[in-house]
N, C-alpha and C positions, 0 to 999 in steps of 0.2 A: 801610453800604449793603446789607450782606447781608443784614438783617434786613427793610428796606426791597421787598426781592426776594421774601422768605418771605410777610411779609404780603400782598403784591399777588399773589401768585399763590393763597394763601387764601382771600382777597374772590372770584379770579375763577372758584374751583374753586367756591366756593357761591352764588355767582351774586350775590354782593353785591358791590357798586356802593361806592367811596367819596365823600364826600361833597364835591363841587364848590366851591369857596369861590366867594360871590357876588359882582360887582361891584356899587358902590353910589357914586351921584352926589355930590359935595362937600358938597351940602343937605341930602343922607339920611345923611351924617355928621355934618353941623351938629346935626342936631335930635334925632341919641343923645349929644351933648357930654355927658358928666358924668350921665348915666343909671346907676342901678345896675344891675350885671351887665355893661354894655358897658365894655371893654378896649382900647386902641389901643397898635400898636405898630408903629412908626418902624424900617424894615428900612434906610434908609440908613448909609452908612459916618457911625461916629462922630462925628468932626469933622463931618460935614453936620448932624445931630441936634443937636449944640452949639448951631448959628447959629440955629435955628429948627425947631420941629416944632408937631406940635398938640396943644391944651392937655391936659395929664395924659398925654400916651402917655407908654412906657417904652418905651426902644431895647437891642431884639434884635442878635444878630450872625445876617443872612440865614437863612444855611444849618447854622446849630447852637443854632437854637430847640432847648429841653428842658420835659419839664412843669416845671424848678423856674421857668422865666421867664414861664409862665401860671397863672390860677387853680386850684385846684382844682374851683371848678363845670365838670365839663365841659359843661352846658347854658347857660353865660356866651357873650354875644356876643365877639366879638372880631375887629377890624378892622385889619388890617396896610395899611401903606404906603411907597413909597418915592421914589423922585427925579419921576417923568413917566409915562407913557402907555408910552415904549421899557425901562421898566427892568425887569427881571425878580426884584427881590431879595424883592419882599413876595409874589410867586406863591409863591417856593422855601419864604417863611416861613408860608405858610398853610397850601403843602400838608403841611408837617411838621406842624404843628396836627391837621389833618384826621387824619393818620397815627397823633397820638397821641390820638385819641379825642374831639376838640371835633366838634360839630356843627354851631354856626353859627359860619361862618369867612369872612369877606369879604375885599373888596378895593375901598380906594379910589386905581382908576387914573391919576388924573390927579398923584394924587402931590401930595408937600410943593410941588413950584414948581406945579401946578393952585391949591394951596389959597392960599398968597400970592399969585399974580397974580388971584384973585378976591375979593382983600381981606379975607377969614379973619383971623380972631387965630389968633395964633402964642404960642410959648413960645420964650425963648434962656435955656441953659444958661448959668450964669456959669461 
């Protein structure tokens, strides 16, 4: 965390801004499905990622995202998500993205249960 502390005061001593992850509608994820360059990653607890996620992500643990669990392009999309709209675990997993040098970094809010109650294909883990 201490590092976390260095660089944010870095960014604000030179007047750099880091980069916001954007929120992006169920549809504006649909239509990067299986895009080269775009990356999804499923910030819910494990077991939840088993029953169901979206096709192709790979599931993160929240809060100890590392670059070995992202691309190397850091100019690759990448789209994290988690339970719903209340949950906070794919904010925590972007903004560590963001932290480690990705620049586009989103967020689809509505989460794995927005995407199955809108009838999305899913994936289950065997």
């Amino acid at each position: 965390m201490e590092t976390l502390r260095v660089i944010a005061l870095a960014l604000a001593l030179t007047g750099c801004k880091p980069v916001e992850p954007q929120k992006l509608s169920l549809d504006e994820v649909a239509v990067r499905l299986g895009k080269p360059g775009v990356f999804l990653y499923d910030a819910n607890p494990q077991e939840m990622y088993t029953v169901g996620h979206l096709p192709g992500a790979k599931w993160v643990e929240f809060d100890h995202v590392t670059a070995a669990d992202l691309p190397d392009d850091h100019d690759a999309s990448l789209i994290f998500y988690c339970a719903n709209e209340w949950c906070t675990a794919s904010s925590t997993s972007a903004k560590l993205a963001v932290e480690l040098g990705y620049k586009r970094v989103y967020l689809m809010p509505r989460g794995i249960i927005g995407w199955k109650k809108a009838g999305k294909p899913f994936e289950v883990t065997p």
